[in-house]
Every structure is written in C-alpha cells, then in structure tokens.
C-alpha positions in Angstrom: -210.7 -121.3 109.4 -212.6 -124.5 109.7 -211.2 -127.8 111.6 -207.6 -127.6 112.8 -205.8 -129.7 110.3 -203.5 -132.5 111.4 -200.7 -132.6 109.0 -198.1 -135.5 108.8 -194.8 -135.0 108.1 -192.2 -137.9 107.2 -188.6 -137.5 108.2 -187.8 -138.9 104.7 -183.6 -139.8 104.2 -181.7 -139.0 107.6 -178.8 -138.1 105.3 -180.4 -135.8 103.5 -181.9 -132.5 103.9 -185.1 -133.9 105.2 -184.6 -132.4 109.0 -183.6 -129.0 107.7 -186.5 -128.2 105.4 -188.9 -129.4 108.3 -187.3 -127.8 110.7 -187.1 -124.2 109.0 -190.5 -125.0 107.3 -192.0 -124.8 110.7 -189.9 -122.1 112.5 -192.7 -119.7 112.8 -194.9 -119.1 115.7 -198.1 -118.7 113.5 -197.4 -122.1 112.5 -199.8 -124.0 115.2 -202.2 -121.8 114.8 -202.9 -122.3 111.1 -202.6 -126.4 111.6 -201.2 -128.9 113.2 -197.9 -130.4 112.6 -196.8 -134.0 113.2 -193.8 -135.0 112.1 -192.8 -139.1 112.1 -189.2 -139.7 113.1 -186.4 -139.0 115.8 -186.2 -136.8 118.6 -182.6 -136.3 118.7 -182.1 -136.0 115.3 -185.0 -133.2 115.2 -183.4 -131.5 118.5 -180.4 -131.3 116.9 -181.8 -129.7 113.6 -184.3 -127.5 115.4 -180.8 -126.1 117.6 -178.5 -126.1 114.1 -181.1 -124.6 111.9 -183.4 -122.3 113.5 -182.7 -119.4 115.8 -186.9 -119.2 117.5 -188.8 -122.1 117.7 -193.2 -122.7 118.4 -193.3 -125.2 121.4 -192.0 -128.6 120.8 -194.2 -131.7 122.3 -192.5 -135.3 121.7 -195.1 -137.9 121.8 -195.1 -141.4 121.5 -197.9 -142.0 118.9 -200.0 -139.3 116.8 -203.1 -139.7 118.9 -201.4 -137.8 121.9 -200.6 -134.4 119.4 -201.5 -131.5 120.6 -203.3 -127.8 119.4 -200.8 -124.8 119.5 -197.7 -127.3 119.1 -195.0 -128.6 116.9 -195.5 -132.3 117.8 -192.9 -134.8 117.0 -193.7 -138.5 117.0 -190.4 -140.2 118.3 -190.4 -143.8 116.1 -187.5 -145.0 118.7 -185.5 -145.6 116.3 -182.2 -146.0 118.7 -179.4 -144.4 118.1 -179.4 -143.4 114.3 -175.8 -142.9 113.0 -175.7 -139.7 110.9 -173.5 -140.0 107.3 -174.4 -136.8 105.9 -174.5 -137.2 102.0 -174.1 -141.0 101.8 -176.0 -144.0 101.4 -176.5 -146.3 104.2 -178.9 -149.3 105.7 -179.7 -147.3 108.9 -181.2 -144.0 106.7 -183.3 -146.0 104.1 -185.0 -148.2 107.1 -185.4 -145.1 108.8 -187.1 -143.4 105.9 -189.3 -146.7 105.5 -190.2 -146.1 109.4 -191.6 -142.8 109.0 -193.3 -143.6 106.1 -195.0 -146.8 107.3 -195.7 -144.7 110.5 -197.8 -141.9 108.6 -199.6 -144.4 106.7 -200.9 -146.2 109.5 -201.9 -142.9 111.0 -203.9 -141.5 107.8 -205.6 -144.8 108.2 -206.9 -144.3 111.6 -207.5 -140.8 110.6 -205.1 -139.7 113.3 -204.2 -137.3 110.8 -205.7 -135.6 107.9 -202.7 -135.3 105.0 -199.3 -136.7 104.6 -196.4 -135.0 103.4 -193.4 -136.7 102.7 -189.3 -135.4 103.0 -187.4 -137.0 100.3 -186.0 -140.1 100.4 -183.2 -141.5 98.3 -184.6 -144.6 96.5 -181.5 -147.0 96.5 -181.2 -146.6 100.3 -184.7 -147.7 101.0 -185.1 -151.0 99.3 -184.4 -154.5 100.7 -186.6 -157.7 101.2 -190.0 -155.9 101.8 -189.5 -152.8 100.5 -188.9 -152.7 97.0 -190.6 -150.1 95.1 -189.0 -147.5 93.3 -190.9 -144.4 95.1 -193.2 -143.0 97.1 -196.2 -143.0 94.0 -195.8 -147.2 93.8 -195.7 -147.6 97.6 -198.5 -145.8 98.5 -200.9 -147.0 95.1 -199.9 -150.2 96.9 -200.8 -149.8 100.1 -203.9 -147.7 99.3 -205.6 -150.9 97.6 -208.3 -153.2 99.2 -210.6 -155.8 98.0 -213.2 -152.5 97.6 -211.3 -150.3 96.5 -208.1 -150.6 93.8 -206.7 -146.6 93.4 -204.5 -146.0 90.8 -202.0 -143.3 91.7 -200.6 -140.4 89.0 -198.1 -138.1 90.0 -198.7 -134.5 89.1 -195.8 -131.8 89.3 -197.5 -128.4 90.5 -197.2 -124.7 91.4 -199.2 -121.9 91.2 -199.3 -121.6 87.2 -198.7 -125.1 85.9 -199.8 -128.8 86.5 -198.2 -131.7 84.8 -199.2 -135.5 84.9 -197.5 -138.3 83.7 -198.5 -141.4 82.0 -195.8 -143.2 83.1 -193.6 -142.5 86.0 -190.0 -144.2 87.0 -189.4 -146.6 84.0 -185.6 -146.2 82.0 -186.1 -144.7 78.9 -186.1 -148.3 76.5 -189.2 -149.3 78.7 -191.0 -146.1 77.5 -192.4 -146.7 74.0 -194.3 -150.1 74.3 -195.7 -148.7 77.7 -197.3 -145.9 75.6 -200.6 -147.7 74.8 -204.0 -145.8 73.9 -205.7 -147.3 76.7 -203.0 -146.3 79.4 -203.4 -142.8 77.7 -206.9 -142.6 77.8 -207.3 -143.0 81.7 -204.5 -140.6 82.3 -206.3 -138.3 80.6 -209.5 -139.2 82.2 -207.8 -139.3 86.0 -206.4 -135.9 85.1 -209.7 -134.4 84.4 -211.1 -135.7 87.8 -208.1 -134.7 89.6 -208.2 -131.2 88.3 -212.1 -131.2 89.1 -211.6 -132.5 92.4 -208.7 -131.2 94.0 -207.7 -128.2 91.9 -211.8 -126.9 91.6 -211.4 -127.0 87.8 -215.1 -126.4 86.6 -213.7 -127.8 82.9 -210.3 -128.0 82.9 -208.7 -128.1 79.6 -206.0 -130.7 79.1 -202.7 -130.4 77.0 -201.3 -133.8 75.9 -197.6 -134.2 74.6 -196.5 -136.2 72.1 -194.0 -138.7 72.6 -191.7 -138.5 69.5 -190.0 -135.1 68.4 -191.9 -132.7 66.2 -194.9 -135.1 67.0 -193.5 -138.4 64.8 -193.0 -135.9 62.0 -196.0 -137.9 60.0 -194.3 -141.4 61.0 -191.0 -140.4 59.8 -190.0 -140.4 63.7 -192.4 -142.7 65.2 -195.7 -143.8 64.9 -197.1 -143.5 68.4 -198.7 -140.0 67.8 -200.9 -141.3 65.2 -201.8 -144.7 66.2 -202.1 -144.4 69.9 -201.9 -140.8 71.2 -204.3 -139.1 68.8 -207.3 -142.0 69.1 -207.0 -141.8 72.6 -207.4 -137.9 72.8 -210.3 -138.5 70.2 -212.1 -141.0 72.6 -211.5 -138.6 75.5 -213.1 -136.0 73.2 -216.2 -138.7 72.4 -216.8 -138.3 76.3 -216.8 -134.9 76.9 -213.6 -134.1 77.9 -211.8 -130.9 77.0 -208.5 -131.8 75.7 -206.1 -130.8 73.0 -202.8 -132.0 71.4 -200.2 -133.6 70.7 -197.8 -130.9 70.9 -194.4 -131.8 70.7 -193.2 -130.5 74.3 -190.1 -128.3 73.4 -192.3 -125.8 71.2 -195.2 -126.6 73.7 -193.4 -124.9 76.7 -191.0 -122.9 75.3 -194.0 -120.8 73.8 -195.8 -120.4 77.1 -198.9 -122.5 75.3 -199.0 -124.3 78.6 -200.7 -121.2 80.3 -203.7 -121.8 78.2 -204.3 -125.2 79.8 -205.6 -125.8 83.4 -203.5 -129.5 82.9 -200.8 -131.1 80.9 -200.3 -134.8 80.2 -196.6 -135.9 79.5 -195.9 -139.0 78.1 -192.4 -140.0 80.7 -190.8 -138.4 83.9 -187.8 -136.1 82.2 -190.3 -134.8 79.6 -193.0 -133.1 81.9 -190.7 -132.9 85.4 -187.7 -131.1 83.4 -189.2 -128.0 82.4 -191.6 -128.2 85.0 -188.7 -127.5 87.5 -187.1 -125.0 85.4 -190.0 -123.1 85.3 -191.3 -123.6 89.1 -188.5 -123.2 90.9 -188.5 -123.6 94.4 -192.3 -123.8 94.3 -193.0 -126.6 92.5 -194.9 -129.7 94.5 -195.0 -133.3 94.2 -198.3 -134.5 94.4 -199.9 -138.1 94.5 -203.4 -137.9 93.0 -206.1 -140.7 92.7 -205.2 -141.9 96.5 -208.1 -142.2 99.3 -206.0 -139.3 101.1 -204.0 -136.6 100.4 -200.3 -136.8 99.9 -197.4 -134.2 98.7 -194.0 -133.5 98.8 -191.2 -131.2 98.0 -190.7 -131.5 94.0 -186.5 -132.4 94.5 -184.4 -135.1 96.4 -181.9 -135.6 99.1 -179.6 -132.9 98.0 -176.8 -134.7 99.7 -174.5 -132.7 98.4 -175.4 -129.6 100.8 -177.0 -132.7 104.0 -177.0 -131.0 107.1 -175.0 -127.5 105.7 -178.0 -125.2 106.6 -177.7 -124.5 102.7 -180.8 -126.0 101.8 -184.5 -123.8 100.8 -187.4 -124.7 102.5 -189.8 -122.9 100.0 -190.8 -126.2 98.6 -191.0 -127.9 101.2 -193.2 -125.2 103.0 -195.5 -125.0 99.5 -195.8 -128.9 99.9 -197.5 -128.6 103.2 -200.0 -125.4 102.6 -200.3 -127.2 99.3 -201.8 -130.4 100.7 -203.7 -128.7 103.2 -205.6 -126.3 100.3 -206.0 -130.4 98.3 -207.3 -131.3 101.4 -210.0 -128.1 101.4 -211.1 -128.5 97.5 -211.3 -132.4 98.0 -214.1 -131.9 100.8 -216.1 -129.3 98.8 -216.0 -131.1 96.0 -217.6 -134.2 98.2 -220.1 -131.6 99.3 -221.3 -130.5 96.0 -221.3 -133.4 94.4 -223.4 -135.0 97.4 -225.6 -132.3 96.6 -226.6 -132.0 92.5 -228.3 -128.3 92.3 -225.8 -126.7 94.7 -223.1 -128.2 92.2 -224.9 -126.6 88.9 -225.3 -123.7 90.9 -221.8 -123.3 91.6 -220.5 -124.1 88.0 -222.6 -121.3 86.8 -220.9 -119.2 89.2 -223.9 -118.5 91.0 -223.6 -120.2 94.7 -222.7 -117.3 97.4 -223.0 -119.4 100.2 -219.4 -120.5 100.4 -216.5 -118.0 101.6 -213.3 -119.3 100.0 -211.3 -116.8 101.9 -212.0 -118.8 105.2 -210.5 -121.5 103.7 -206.9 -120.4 102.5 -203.9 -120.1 104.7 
C-alpha cells in the first residue's frame, strides 16, 4: 500500500453535524490500518460523539500536537479549546472560532508536512467571520493562505463523484455580481486549470472539457444575452488554439438532463447554483468538495451544517467518508503525476498505455 497516509481532519461547526460524520466515518477497525487519522478539535466534544454515535470504536490517542500521532490509531489533536458550549442547530461566536481553530491548526500542520491531506467538516460561514476572518469559505481562505512571494495558487472548486466533475468559474458571488465577472480571460484559465487538474489529480491522459453557457438556451443568438458569443465562445476557441480538448456552450438544463455530461471527463459552469445543483441531485451522498490548484490536497463533504438534524445521529456519513478516501486517491495521482512528468519517456510511455511498471491496484483503498 505505499506510505501510511496522515490524513487531517477539521472539526468544522461544533453545532453542526461535523462530530457525527467523523465520528461514524471512522468507526471501523480497518480504519488505521488503511491511513492515519488526525482529527483537529476537542476531546470532550469527540468523547462525547464517539459514546453517542458509535457502538465499537479503533483505539483513540489524544495528543497535543500532530507530530505525536500514532500508526494503528484514531488520533485526536485536543486544540484546548476550554469548555465549548454546545447550541446544537444555532449560530454562535464560540462554534465559528472553533471552526477557525481547527482549520488554522490543519493548515499549519500541512505546512510542516505533519500531515499529508486536509479534509475539512463543514462550517457555517456567518459563524466564522469577525475581525481576521472574513472570507466567505473554505476555497478563499486557503487560496489565501496558500500564497507566497514564489508561489501565487489560484484555487477552483470542483464538485466530484465517481461519474461527474464540475468546476466553476466563479464561486460565492450573489447572482447580480455574476455577469460582469464572466470575462473571456477568467474563462480561459478556468478552462486551462481544469485541464491540469484533471491531468494531475484525476490521471486524465486528455480529458475533454464541457463548458456551459451562461444565459438560457445559450443567449438564444443575443436575444438573451450576449455573453455566449462575445466572451464564452472566444475563450473556448483560444483554449482550442492551444491544444485543449473542449466543447460547448451548452445551455446546462438540456446539457444534464440528457446525460451529455457522461461524455466529458470535466464540466466548466459559469456560477455556484448552476454546476453544484444538479451536481448534488445526481451524486447524492457521494459527491465531494474538492479545492484544486492548492500546494496540497484538500476535500470535503459536498453539503453544510445540517443544523436541522445537529447532534440527532440522523446524519450520513457517506460523504464525508468519500471525502477522505477521495483525498487520499488526489493525494496518490498527484505524486505519479510528479513522477512521470519528472521523467519525459516514462510519461509517453504511459499515455500510450504502454508502461507496466506501475500496479494501480496497490494504490487504491
């Protein structure tokens, strides 16, 4: 199986089902033995889910700081947080800090490379901001702190499972804000990030790309909008002038109600509702937030807090539990990609199908 794989785990909102879906998520005793979890937060409030929630439990080690984890364990960082006050289903100062604690805590650690991926519980965005935290999600937070004077990494979120992958050109902006941040450059690199994302950490040899239109029935020749033909269709005609594979606009009702999207390894959406809505009707529990174009490796489960069933034992781990074998598999294709790339003729020989010398199987959980 390769290196034993340190996986951090944020508590995300208190309030929320965050404890739950870790705590199920990890009640199996194969769990240590396929990697190791880490999870950033409280040790009473992750007692108290691990008795509420789960009836057998892998050995529990409460550490101080991610360097003292252990092999064959479920380890829980304890941020000493003091006594967090638990308001299941509500909005309050002592969650959103909390959530900001765990989040700042995992960073840190990916950075000393005390662990090798993050995945994140949800957090409920009004709860988290104040003076120095103000950005609407996890995707602007960690673009943020990703950037250095080397290095400036410009984060997309992509909405997977299995079957479908869908990226966005522009993330958490209200809907009269959409329009004039649809430009033909900002298009352009989407698509281009896309098509390195799905190289790199989906082992797409040529992925083919599916870009939406932003208007219904694709501006209907200007009638609705002009943005298809003066922004949208140049910028897939430039991605097309350098190589890339991609195809569109389709207008997105047609697009998915058709099934056209299984004929695409990607899909660009032009706003958040239009490629996460039928995304999540068609994924289901399995669907996974992901943050590409980062130095590291960071998903999550692809809903919120769900504070309307908080601490119930109502909620589904499945995506959750997808997030985290989900980042690990990232984790996998991201480091053979390095290794082909680092090495030209084994990289031709493997888009021609013909390189034997890698056993995929050893590196699936």
């Amino acid at each position: 199986m390769g290196k034993n794989i340190k996986v951090g785990i944020t508590h995300g909102d208190i309030n929320g089902v965050g404890y739950e879906i870790i705590v199920k998520s990890l009640a199996d005793e194969k769990i240590p033995e396929l990697f190791t979890p880490i999870v950033f937060g409280s040790q009473k409030l992750f007692e108290k889910a691990r008795k509420e929630f789960a009836q057998e439990f892998p050995p529990v080690e409460y550490i101080k700081n991610p360097a003292q984890a252990k092999e064959g364990k479920i380890n829980v960082v304890d941020l000493q947080l003091g006594d967090l006050p638990l308001s299941p289903g509500n909005i309050t100062r002592e969650s959103g800090e909390a959530a900001v604690a765990a989040l700042e805590a995992a960073v840190k650690a990916i950075e000393e490379k005390e662990i090798d991926v993050i995945v994140t519980a949800p957090i409920n965005k009004a709860a988290v901001q104040t003076e120095t935290f103000h950005f609407p999600g996890h995707t602007e937070y960690l673009e943020a702190k990703s950037q250095t004077e080397e290095q400036q990494p410009r984060a997309q979120m992509i909405l997977f499972d299995d079957n479908l992958k869908v990226a966005l050109v522009t993330t958490h902006l209200p809907l009269n804000k959409i329009s004039e941040a649809i430009t033909r450059d900002r298009v352009l690199d989407s698509i281009e990030r896309l098509d390195k994302v799905l190289r790199s950490d989906f082992g797409s040899e040529r992925p083919k790309i599916a870009v939406l239109s932003l208007n219904p029935h694709c501006g209907d020749h200007g009638l609705l909008g002009n943005e298809e033909t003066e922004v949208i269709i140049p910028a897939i005609e430039e991605a097309e002038n350098r190589g890339l594979l991609v195809f569109g606009p389709y207008a997105a009702d047609g697009f998915f109600a058709t099934g056209a999207y299984r004929n695409f390894d990607g899909v660009l959406a032009m706003y958040h509702d239009q490629g996460l809505a039928p995304f999540k009707a068609l994924a289901g529990e399995y669907g996974v937030n992901f943050t590409a174009g980062l130095p590291f490796v960071r998903t999550s489960p692809d809903h919120g807090t769900a504070y309307d069933i908080a601490w119930k034992g109502e909620a589904d781990p499945t995506s959750m539990r997808e997030a985290i074998y989900k980042a690990i598999d990232i984790l996998r294709n991201r480091e053979r990609y390095a290794r082909a790339s680092r090495n030209p003729l084994r990289k031709a020989r493997m888009e021609k199908g013909q390189d034997k010398s890698v056993d995929l199987t050893k590196d699936t959980l």
